[in-house]
C-alpha positions as YAML, in Angstrom:
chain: A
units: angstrom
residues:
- id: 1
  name: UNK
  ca: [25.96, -185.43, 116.38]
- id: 2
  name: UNK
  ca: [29.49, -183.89, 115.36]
- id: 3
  name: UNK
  ca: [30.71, -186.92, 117.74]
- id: 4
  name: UNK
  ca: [28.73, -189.56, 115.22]
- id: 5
  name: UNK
  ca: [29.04, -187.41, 111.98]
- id: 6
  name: UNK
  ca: [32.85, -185.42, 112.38]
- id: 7
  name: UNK
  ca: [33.21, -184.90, 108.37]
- id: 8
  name: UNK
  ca: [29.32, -183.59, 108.28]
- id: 9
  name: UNK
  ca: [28.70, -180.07, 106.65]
- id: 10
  name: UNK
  ca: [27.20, -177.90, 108.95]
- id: 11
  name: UNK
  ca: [24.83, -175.35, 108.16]
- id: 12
  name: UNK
  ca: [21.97, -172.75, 109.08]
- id: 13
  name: UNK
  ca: [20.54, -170.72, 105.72]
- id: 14
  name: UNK
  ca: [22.37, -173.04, 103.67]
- id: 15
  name: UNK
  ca: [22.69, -170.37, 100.92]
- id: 16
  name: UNK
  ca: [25.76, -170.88, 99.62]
- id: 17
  name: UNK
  ca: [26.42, -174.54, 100.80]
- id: 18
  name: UNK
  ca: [23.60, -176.11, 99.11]
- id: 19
  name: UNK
  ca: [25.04, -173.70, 95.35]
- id: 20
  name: UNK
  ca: [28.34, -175.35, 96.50]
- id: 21
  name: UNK
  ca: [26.38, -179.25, 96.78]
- id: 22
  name: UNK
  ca: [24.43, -178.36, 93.11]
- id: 23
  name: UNK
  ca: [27.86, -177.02, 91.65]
- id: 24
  name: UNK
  ca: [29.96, -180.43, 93.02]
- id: 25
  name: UNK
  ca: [32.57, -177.81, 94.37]
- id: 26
  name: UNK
  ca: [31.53, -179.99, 97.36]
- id: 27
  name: UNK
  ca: [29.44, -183.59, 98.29]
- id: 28
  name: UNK
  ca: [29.30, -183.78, 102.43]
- id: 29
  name: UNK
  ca: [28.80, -187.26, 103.82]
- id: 30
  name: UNK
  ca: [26.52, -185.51, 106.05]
- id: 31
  name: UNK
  ca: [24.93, -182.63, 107.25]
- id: 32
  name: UNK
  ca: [23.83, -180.74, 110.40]
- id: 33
  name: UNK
  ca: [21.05, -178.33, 110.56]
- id: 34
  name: UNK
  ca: [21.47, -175.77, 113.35]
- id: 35
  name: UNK
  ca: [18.51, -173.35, 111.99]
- id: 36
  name: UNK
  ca: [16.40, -174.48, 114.87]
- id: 37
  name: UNK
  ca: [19.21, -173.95, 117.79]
- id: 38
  name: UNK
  ca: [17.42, -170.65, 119.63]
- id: 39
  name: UNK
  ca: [20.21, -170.45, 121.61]
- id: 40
  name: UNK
  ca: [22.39, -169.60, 118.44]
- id: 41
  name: UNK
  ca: [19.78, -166.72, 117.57]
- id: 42
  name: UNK
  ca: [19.11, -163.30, 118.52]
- id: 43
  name: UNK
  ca: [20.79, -159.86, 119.55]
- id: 44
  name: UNK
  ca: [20.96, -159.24, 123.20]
- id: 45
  name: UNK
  ca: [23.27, -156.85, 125.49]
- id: 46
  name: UNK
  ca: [25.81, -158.07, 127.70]
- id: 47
  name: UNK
  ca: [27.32, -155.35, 129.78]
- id: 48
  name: UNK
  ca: [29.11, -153.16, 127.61]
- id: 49
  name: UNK
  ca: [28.93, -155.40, 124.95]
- id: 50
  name: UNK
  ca: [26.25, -157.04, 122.12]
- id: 51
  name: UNK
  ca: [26.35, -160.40, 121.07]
- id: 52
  name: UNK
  ca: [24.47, -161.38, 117.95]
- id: 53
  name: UNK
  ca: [24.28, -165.27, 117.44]
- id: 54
  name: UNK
  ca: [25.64, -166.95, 114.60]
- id: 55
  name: UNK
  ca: [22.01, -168.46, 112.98]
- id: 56
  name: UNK
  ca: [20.06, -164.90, 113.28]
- id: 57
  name: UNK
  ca: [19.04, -164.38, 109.88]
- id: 58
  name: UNK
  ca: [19.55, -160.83, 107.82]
- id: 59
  name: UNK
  ca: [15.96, -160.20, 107.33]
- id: 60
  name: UNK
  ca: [15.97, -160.33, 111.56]
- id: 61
  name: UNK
  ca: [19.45, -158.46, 111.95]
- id: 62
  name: UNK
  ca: [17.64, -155.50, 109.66]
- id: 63
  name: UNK
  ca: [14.57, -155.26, 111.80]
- id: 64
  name: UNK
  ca: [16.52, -155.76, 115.30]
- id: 65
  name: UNK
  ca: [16.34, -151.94, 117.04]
- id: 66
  name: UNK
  ca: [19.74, -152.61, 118.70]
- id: 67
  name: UNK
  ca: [21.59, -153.06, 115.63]
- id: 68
  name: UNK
  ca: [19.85, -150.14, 113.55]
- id: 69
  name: UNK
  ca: [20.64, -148.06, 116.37]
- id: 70
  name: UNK
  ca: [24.34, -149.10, 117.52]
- id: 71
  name: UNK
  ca: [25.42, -150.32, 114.35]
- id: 72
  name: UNK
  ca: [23.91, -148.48, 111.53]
- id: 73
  name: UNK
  ca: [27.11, -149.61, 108.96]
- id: 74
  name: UNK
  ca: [26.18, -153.17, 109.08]
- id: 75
  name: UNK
  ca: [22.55, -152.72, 108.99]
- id: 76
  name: UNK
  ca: [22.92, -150.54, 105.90]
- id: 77
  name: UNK
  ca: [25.70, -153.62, 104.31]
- id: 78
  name: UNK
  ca: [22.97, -155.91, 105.28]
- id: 79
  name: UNK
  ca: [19.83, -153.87, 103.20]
- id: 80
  name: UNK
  ca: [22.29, -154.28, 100.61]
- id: 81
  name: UNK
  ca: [22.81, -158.55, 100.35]
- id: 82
  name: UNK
  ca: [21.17, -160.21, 98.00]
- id: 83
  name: UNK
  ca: [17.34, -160.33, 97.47]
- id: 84
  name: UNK
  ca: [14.87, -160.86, 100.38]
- id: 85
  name: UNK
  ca: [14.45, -164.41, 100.32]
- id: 86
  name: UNK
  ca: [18.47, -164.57, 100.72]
- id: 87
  name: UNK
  ca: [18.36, -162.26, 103.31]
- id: 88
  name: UNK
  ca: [15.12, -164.47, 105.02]
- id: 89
  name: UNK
  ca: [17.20, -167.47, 104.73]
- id: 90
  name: UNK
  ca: [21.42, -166.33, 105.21]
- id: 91
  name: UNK
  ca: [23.01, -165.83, 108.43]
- id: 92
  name: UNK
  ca: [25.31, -163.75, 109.80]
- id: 93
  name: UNK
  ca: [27.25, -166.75, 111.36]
- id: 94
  name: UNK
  ca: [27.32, -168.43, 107.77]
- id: 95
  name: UNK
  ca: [28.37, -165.04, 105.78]
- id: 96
  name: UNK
  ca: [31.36, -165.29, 108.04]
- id: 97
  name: UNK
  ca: [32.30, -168.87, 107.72]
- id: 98
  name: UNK
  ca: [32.16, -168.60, 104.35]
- id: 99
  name: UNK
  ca: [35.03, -166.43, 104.41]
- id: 100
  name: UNK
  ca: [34.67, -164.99, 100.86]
- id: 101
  name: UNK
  ca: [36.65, -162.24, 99.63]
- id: 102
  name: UNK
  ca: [33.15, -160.30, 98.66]
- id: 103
  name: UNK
  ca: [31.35, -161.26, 101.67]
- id: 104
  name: UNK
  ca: [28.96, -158.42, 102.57]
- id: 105
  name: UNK
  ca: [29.10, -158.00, 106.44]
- id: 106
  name: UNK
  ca: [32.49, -158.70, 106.91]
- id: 107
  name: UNK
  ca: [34.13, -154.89, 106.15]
- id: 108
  name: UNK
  ca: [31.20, -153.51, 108.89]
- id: 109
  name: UNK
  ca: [32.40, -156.07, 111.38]
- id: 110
  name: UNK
  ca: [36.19, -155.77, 110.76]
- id: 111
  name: UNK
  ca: [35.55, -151.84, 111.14]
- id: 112
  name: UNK
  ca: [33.09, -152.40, 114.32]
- id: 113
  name: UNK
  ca: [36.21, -154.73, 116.03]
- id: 114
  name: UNK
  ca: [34.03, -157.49, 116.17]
- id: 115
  name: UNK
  ca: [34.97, -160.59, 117.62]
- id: 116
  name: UNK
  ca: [33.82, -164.41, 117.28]
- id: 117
  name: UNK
  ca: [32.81, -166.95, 120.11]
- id: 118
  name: UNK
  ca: [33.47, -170.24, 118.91]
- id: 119
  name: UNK
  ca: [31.78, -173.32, 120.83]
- id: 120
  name: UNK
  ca: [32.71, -176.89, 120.82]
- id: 121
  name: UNK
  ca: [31.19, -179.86, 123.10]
- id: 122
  name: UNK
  ca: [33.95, -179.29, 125.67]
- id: 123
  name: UNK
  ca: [34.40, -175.38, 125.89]
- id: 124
  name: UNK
  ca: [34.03, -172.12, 124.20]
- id: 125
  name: UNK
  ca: [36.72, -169.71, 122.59]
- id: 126
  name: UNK
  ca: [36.85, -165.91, 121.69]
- id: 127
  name: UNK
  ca: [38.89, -164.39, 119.20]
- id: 128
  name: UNK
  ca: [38.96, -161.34, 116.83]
- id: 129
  name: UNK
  ca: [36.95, -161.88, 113.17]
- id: 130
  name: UNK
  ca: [40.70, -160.52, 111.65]
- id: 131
  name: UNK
  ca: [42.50, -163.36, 112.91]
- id: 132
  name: UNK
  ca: [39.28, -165.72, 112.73]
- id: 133
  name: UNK
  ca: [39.35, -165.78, 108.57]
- id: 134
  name: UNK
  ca: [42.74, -166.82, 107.04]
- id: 135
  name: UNK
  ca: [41.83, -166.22, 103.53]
- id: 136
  name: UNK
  ca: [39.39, -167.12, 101.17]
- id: 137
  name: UNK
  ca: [37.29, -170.00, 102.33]
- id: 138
  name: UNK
  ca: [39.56, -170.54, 104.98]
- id: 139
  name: UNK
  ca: [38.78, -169.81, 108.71]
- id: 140
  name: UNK
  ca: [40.15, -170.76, 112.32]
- id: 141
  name: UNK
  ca: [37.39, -173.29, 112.95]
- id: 142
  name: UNK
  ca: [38.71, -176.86, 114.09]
- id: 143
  name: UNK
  ca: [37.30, -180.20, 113.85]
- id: 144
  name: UNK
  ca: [34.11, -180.46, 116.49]
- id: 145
  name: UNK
  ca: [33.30, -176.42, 116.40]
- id: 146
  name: UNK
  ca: [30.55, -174.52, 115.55]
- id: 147
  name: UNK
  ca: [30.43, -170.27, 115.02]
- id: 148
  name: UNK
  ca: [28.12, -169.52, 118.09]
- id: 149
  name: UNK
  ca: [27.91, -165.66, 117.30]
- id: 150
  name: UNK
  ca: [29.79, -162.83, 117.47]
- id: 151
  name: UNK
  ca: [30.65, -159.94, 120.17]
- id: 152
  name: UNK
  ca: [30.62, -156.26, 119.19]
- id: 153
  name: UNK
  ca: [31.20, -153.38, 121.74]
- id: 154
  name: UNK
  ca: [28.10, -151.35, 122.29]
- id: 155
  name: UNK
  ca: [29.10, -147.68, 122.20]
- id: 156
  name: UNK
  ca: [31.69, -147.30, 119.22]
- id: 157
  name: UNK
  ca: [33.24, -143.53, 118.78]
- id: 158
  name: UNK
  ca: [32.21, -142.74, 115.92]
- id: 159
  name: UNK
  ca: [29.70, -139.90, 114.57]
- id: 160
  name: UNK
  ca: [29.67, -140.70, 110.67]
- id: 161
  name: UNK
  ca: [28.99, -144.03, 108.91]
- id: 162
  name: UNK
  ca: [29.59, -145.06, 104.92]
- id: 163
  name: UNK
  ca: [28.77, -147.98, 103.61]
- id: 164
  name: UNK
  ca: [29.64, -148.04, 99.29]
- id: 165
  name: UNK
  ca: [29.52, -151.07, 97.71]
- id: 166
  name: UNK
  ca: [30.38, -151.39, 93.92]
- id: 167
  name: UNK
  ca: [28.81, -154.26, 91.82]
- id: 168
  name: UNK
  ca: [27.93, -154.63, 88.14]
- id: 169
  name: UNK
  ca: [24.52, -153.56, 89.01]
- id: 170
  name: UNK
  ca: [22.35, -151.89, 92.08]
- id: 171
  name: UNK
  ca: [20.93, -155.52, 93.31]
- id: 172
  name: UNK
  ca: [21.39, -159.27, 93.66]
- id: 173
  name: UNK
  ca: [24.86, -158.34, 92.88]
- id: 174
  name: UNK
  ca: [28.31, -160.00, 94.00]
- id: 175
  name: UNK
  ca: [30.47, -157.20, 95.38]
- id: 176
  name: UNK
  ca: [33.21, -155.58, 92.72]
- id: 177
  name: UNK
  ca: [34.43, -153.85, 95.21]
- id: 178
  name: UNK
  ca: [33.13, -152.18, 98.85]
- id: 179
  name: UNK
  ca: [34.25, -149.85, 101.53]
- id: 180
  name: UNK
  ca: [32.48, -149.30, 104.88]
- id: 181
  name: UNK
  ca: [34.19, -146.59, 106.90]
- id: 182
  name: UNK
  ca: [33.32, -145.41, 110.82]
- id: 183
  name: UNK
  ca: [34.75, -141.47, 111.14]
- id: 184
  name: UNK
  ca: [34.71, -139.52, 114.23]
- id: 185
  name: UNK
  ca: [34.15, -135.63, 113.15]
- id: 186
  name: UNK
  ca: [34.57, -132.78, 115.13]
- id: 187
  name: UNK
  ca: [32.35, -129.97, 115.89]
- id: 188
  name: UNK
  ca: [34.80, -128.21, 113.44]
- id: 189
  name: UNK
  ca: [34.95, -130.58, 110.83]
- id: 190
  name: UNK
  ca: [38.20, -132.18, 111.53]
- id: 191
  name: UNK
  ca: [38.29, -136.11, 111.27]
- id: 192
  name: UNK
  ca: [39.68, -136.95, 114.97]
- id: 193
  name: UNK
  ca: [39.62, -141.53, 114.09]
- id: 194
  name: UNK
  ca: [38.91, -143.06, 110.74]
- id: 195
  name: UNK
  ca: [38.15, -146.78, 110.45]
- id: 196
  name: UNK
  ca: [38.37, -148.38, 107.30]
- id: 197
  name: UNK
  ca: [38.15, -151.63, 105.31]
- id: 198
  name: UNK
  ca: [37.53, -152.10, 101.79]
- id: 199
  name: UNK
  ca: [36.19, -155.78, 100.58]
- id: 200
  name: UNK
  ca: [36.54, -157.73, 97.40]
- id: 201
  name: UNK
  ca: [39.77, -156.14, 96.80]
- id: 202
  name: UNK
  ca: [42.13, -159.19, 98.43]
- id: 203
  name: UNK
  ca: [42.16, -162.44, 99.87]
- id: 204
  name: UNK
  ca: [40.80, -161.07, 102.80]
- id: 205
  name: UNK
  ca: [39.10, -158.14, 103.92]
- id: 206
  name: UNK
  ca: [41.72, -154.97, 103.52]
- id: 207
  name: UNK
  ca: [42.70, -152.61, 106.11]
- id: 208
  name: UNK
  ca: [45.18, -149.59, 105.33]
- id: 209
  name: UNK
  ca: [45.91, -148.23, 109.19]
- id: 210
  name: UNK
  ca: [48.65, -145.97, 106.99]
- id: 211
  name: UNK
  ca: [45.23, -144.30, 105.10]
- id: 212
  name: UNK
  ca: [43.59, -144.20, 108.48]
- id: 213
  name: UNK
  ca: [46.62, -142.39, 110.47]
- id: 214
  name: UNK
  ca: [46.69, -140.14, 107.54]
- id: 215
  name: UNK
  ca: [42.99, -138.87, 107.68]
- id: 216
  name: UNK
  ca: [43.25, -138.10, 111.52]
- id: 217
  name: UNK
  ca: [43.68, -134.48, 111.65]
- id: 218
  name: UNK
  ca: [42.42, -133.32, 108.65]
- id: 219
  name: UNK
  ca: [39.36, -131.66, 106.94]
- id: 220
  name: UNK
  ca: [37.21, -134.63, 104.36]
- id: 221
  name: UNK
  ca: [38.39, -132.27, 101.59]
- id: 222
  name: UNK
  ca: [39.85, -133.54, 98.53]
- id: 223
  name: UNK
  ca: [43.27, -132.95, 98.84]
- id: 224
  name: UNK
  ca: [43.54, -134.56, 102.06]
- id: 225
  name: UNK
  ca: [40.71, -137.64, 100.51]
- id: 226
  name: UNK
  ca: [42.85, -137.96, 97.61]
- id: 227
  name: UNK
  ca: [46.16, -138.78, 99.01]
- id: 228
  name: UNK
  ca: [44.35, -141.43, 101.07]
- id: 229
  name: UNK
  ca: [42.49, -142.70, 98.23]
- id: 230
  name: UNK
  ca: [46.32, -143.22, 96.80]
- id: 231
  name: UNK
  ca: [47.45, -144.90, 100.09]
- id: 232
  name: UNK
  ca: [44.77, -147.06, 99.81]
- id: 233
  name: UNK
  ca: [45.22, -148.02, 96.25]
- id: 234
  name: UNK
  ca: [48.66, -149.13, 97.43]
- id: 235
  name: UNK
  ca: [47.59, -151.39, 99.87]
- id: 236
  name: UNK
  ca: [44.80, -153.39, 98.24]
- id: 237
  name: UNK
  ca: [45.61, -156.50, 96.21]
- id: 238
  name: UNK
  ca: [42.82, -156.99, 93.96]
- id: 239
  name: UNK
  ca: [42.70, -160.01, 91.17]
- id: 240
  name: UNK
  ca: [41.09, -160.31, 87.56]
- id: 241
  name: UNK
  ca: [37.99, -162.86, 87.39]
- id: 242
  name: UNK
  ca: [34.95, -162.81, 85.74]
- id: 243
  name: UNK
  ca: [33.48, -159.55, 87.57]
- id: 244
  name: UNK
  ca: [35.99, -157.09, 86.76]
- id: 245
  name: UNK
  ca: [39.69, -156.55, 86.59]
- id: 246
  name: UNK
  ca: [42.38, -155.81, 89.21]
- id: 247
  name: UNK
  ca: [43.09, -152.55, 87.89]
- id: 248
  name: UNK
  ca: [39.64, -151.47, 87.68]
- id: 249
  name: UNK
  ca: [39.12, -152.55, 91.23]
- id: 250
  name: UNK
  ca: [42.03, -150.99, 92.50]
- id: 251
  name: UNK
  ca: [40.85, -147.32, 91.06]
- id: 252
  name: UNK
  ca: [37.18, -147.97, 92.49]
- id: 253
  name: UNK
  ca: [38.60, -148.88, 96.28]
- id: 254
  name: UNK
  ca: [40.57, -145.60, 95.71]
- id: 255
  name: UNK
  ca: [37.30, -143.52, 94.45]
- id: 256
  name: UNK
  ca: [35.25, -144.96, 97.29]
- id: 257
  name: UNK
  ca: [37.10, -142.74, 99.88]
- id: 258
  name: UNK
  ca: [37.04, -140.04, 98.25]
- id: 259
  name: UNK
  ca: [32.98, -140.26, 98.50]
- id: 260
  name: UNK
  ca: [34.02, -140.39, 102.46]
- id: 261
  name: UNK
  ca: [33.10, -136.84, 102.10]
- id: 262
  name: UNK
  ca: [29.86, -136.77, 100.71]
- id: 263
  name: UNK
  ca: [29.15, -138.78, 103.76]
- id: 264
  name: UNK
  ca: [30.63, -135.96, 105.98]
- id: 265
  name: UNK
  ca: [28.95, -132.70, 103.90]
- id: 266
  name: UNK
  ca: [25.68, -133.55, 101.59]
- id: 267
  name: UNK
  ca: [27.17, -130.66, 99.59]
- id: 268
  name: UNK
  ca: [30.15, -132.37, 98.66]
- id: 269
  name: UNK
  ca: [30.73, -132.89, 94.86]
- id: 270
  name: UNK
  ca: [30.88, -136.41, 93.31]
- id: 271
  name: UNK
  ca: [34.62, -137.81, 93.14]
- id: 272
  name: UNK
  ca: [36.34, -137.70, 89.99]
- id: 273
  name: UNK
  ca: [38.40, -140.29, 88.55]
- id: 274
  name: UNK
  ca: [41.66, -141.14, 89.79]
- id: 275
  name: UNK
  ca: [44.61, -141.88, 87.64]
- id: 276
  name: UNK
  ca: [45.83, -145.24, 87.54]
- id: 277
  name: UNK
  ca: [48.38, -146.63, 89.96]
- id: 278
  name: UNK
  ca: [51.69, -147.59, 88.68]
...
C-alpha cells in the first residue's frame, strides 16, 4: 500500500492525526490504518531485551505485567496521559512519531535508553529514540517506513523511580513541564547513577548529563538537590505559549528535582521555591 499510496498518512490510534485533519494543520491524500497489524502489537522478551510494538495501545501497556514490573517510570507516565478513552485508543508507536515537545512517554524512554526498530518493505533499522526525534514534529522516518516498536533492556540499574509531571491541572492535561528520573541508591543513602530528562521544557526532550554527574556521590539532600536543580535550570530551553511561560517553566524543571528526594525518603519536606535564573 505505501508502494500505491507514498504521500498517505499513516496511523494506528489516530489521536492526534485525525485533531490535526479537523484543525487543517494537515489534509492527507490518503491514509493507512495499521491498528489491525498483530505483529506491530504486544510486549514480549527477547533475550536480555523487551520489545514493545509500535500499535500496543496505553490502556494495554498499563495492564502488561512486564512493563509494571521492569519499567515502573513509564507505566506510571502512562496512568498519567490523557483520559481512558485516549489511552484505549493512543499508541506508544504514535506518541513517539508525533515527536511533540510535551509528549508523555518520551522522558521514561529517553531515561530507560530505549531504542526504535524501524521497518520498511525491503529491511529493518535500529537506532536510539535520542537520535530518532530531531525536534518537534520532526523524526528520522523516511519515505516507505513505518515505527515497528521499540527495544528497551530488561534489567535497568536502578532502585528508585520519579515520574512528576506539571500541567495546569491534575488530568486531561498537556504537560507544562515533566521530569522522570531512574536513581540507583545505596544501602547508605548515597546516589551511585542518576538518569534524568525533563519534557516540555525544549524542542526536544532535555537531558543535563552535567546535573546527573553531579548527583553521583551524594546524599538526595537539599544542598546537593539544589545545585542540580540550578544545573538543570541552565540547561533547559523552555518557550512562552499559551500554557505557561519560559520562565515559569524553567523554575518548575528546577523544583522537580528537588522532589527527587521525596522519592528517595517519604519524610522528605516539600521543595521550596527556587529563585529565578538570570
Amino acid at each position: 500500500m505505501l508502494r500505491q499510496y507514498p504521500e498517505a498518512a499513516i496511523y494506528a490510534g489516530g489521536t492526534d492525526l485525525l485533531v490535526r485533519m479537523r484543525k487543517g494543520i494537515c489534509d492527507p491524500s490518503a491514509l493507512i490504518c495499521l491498528e489491525r497489524m498483530d505483529c506491530l502489537k504486544g510486549v514480549r522478551e527477547e533475550g536480555d531485551q523487551i520489545f514493545i510494538g509500535a500499535c500496543t495501545s496505553h490502556t494495554a501497556l498499563l495492564a502488561d505485567p512486564i512493563v509494571q514490573r521492569s519499567f515502573p517510570v513509564l507505566a506510571a507516565a502512562i496512568s498519567r496521559l490523557g483520559s481512558p478513552h485516549i489511552r484505549n485508543m493512543g499508541t506508544i508507536g504514535g506518541n513517539i512519531v508525533t515527536a511533540s515537545p510535551a509528549g508523555d512517554t518520551l522522558p521514561p524512554l529517553y531515561i530507560l535508553g530505549a531504542a526504535v526498530e524501524i521497518m520498511s518493505m525491503d529491511k529493518t533499522r535500529r537506532l536510539s529514540l535520542a537520535d530518532f526525534i530531531r525536534g518537534p514534529g520532526h523524526t528520522d522516518l523516511k519515505p516507505g517506513e513505518i515505527l515497528a516498536g521499540v527495544w528497551i533492556k530488561k534489567d535497568q540499574p536502578y532502585n528508585i523511580f520519579s515520574l512528576e509531571k506539571v500541567g495546569q491541572r491534575k488530568a486531561l492535561a498537556i504537560s507544562i513541564a515533566s521530569l522522570a528520573a531512574l536513581l540507583r541508591v545505596s544501602g547508605e543513602g548515597i546516589i551511585e547513577e542518576a538518569r534524568l530528562a525533563w519534557g516540555s521544557v525544549g524542542p526536544t526532550v532535555t537531558v543535563s548529563k552535567e546535573a546527573e554527574s553531579f548527583l553521583a556521590g551524594k546524599r538526595p539532600e537539599p544542598g546537593a538537590l539544589g545545585e542540580a536543580a540550578r544545573i538543570a535550570m541552565d540547561a533547559v530551553s523552555p518557550i512562552d505559549d499559551v500554557r505557561a511561560s519560559k520562565s515559569y517553566r524553567r523554575l518548575v524543571s528546577g523544583n522537580l528535582v528537588l522532589r527527587l528526594g521525596a522519592s528517595v525518603d517519604g519524610n522528605s519536606p516539600q521543595p521550596a521555591w527556587l529563585p529565578p535564573a538570570d
